[in-house]
N, C-alpha and C positions, 0 to 999 in steps of 0.2 A: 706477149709484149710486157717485159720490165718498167716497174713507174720509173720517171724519172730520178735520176740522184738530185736531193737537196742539195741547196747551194747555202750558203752567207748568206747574211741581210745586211741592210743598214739599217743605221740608227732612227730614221723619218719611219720606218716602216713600225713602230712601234710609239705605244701615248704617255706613257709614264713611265717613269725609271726610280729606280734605288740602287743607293753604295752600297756594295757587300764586299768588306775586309779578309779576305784570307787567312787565314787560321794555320800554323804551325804543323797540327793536324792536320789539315786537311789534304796534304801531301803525301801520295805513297812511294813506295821503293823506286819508285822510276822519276821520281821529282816534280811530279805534276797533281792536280788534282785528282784523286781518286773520281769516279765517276759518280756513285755513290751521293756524291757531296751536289752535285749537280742539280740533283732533284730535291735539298732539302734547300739550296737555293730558291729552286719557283715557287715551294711554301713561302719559302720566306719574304719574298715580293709580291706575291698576291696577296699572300693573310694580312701581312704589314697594311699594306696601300685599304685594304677594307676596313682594317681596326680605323687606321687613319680617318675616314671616311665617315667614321660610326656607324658602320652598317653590319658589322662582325664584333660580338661577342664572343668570344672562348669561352668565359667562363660559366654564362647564363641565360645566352639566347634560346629564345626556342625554334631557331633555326640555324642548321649547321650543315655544312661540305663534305661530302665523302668523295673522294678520290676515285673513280671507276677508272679509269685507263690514263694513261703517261706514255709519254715516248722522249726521245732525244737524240740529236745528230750533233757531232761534236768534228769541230773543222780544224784547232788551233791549240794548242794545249793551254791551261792557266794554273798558275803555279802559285807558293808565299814565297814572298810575301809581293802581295799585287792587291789592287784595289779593283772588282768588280762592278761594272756598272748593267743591275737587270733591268730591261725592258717589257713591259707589257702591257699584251692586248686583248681584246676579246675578240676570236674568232665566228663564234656562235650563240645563240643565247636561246635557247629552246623555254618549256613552260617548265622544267623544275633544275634545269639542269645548264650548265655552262661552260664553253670551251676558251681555257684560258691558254695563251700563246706567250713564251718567254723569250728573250735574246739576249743572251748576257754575252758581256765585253769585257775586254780587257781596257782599262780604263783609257778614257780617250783614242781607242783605237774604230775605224769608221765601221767596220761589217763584225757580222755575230761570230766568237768562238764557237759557240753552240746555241746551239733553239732547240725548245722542246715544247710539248704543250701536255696540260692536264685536263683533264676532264671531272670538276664536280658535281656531281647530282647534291639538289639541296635537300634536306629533311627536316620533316619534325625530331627535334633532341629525344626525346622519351619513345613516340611509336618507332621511328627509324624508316618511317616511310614518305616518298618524296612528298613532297609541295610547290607548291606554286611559290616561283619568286618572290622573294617581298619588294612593294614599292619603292621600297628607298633603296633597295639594293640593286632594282634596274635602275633607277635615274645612274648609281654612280658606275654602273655599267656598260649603260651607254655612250657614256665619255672616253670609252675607252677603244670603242667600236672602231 
C-alpha cells in the first residue's frame, strides 16, 4: 500500500511567515524557480525567525543546527518576479533535535505551492555532538508548535 499523495495547505495550518523576494536568478530555462532555490528558502525562514528571536547565533553560539534530512512536494510553479510568503512550523521537537515544516506561497494566494520540511539535530559548535536544546530556544519553539 502506497502513502498517500500530499496535497496543499493553507495558510492557518502554519505560525509564522516571512516575505521572500525572487531573484532574477532564481529562474531556470523553463521560467520557474529552479527547485534548488526552494530549500535555501526554508533556511532562510527558519534561520531568520531564530536570529529574530535571539536564540540563533551564526556567528558564535555554542549551539548550532545541522541539517540531517529535507524533503519537498511542490504543487504550483513560482517564478520572478513574485513575492513569496514562507510559513512555518514546528512539527516535532525531540531532546536535541527538531522538525521544522515550511509552506511557501505565492504571495496572497490561500494553499501551499510547495512544503517541505527539515530536520535539524542541534550541537555543540566545537565537539559537533548533539545536545540538548537550549531553554530559550524551546520557549521560542513552542510558539510555533
Amino acid at each position: 500500500m502506497s502513502a498517500p499523495r500530499p496535497t496543499p495547505e493553507r495558510r492557518d495550518a502554519y505560525r509564522a511567515f516571512r516575505p521572500i523576494t525572487t531573484r532574477w536568478m532564481d529562474n531556470d530555462q523553463y521560467g520557474h524557480v529552479n527547485n534548488v532555490i526552494y530549500y535555501s528558502w526554508f533556511d532562510t525562514a527558519v534561520n531568520a525567525h531564530l536570529i529574530e528571536q535571539g536564540v540563533l547565533d551564526t556567528a558564535g553560539g555554542a549551539t548550532i543546527g545541522l541539517v540531517v534530512e529535507t524533503q519537498c512536494h511542490y504543487f504550483a510553479p513560482l517564478s520572478f518576479p513574485q513575492t513569496i510568503d514562507a510559513g512555518i512550523r514546528v512539527a516535532h521537537m525531540g531532546t536535541s533535535s527538531v522538525r521544522y515544516e515550511v509552506g511557501l506561497f505565492a504571495a496572497g494566494a490561500p494553499e501551499t505551492a510547495a512544503k517541505g520540511h527539515f530536520v535539524h539535530v542541534y550541537v555543540d559548535r566545537a565537539t559537533q555532538r548533539p545536545v540538548p536544546l537550549p531553554a530559550a530556544l524551546k520557549t521560542v519553539l513552542e510558539k510555533l508548535k
